[in-house]
N, C-alpha and C positions, 0 to 999 in steps of 0.2 A: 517473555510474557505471552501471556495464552489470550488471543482474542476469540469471543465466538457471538456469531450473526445467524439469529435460527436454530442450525442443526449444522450450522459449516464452521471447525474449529482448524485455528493455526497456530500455530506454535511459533512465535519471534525473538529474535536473539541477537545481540551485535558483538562483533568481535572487533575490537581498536585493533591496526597494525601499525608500527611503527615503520610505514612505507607505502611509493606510492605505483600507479605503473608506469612503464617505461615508458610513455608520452609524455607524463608530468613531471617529472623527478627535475631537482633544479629550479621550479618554477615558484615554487615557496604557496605551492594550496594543495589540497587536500583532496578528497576523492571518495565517496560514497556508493558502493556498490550491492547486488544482491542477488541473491539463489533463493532459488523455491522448485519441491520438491512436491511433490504428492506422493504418501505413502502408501503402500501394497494396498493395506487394507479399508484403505481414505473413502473409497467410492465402494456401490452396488457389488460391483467386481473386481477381483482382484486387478493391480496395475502391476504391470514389472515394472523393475527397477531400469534407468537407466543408464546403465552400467559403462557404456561407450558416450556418456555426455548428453547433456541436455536437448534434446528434439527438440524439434522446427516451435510448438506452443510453447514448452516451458523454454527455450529463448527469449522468445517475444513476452512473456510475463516477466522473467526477471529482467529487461532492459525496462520495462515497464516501470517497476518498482525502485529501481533505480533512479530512473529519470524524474519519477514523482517525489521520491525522498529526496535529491540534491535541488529541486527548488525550493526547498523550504530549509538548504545551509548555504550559511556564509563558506566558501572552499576556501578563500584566502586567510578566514580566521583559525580554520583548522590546521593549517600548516600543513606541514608533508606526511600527513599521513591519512591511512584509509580506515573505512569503518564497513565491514562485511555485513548486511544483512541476510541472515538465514531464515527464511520462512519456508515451513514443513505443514503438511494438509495432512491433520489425524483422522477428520471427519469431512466430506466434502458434500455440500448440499447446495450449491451453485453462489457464484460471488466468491471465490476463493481468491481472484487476483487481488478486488476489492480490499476485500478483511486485511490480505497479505499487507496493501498500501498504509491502512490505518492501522493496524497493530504493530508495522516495522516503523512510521513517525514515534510511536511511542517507546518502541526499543531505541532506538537512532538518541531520542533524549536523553533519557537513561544514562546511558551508554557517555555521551557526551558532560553530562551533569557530574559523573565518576572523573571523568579527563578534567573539567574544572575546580571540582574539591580535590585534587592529587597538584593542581598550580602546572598543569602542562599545556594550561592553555589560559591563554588571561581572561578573556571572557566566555560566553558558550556563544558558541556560533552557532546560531538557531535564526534565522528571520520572521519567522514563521511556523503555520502547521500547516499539515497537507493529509487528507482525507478525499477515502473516496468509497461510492457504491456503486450499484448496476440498478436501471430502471427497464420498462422495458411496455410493451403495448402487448395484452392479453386477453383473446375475447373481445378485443374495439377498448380495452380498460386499460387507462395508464395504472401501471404497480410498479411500487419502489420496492428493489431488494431482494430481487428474482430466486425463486429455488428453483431446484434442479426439474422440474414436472413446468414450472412456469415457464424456465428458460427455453426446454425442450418446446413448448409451443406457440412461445412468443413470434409475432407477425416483427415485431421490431425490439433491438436488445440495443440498450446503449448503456456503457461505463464512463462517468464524469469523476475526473480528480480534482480538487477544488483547494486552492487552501483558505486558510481561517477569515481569511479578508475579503475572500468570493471572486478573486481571482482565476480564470482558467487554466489548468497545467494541461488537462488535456482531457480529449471527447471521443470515446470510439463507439460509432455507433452501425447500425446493418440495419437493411432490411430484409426480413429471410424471405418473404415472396414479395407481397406488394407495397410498391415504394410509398414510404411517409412523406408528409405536407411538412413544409417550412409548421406551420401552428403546430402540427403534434410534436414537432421536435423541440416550438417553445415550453412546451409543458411538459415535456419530459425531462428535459432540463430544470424546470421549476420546480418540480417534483425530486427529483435528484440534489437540490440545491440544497432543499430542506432536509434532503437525507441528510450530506455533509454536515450541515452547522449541527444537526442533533449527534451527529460523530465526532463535532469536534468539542462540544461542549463535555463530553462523557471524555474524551482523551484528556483534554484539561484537568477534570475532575480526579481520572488514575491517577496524574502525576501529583497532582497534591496531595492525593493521599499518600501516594507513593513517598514522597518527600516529609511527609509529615511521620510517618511511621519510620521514614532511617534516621530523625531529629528525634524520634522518641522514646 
């Protein structure tokens, strides 16, 4: 599925394996994983490829993505097997991890919804949904949903993943020179909060159509 925030588009995909890695295996659960990738001509400039394996950032995003998608499954209901997320940056215009987050929940369903109409799983093991965006302080101005000219100037850049319940999965936030107050970090949070629930009501929405359109 093709998510796009702005001008920043990604491209999500999941691939079932029928296995798990060699930590789990034996242990009767499951395992959600993901890559992300930004391609050559994604950004201003060209990127190279990384040909010798994911660097030190795109590490730290795909465990990201990872770790955000597997709070919102049941691993014990998926049994021993894994579900690959692949998220690819066609266009990047800041928030890529972001978008990554909420457009691989929606792949991850999908994906899972197939594994339950084929009877390989008895129910879908879904607990939840899990969305996320970037807020950030601009000019003294809290903005939700940073582009790349914002990000570049933002005094403070924070990413909240949240799922559907308003639960926190997780907060990363900086300050690039001067340190924020306890209060602007309540509001940049409030501010981010109401990003997710408008991200999660629109993911909801894909999948029913989604669903409505393979029933029709």
């Amino acid at each position: 599925m093709l998510i796009e925030v702005g001008a920043t588009r990604v491209i999500c995909t999941a691939t079932v394996q029928e296995s798990v890695p060699p930590f789990l295996r034996g242990q009767g659960r499951g395992w959600v994983t993901a890559e992300y990738a930004m391609l050559p001509r994604s950004a201003a400039e060209r990127i190279e490829r990384e040909r010798r394996g994911p660097g030190g950032r795109t590490h730290e995003i795909q465990r990201l993505i990872g770790r955000s998608l597997r709070a919102a499954i049941d691993l014990a209901a998926l049994g021993e097997r894994s579900v690959l997320i692949d998220c690819d940056v066609l266009q990047a215009d800041g928030g890529t991890r972001t978008a990554a987050i909420t457009g691989g929940y929606v792949a991850l369903v999908l994906a899972l919804e197939r594994l339950r109409a084929a009877g390989q799983v008895p129910r879908l093991p879904i607990t939840g949904s899990v969305a996320a965006v970037s807020a950030g302080i601009v000019d003294g101005r809290v903005l939700l949903d940073l582009d790349y000219e914002e990000d570049r100037r933002a005094e403070v850049d924070l990413n909240l993943v949240m799922t559907g319940k308003g639960r926190l999965v997780e907060i990363q936030g900086t300050a690039e020179g001067k340190p924020f107050t306890p209060a602007q970090l309540e509001r940049l949070l409030a501010v981010a909060g109401e990003g997710v629930r408008t991200l999660t009501a629109l993911q909801a929405s894909v999948l029913r159509q989604t669903r409505a359109e393979a029933d029709g």
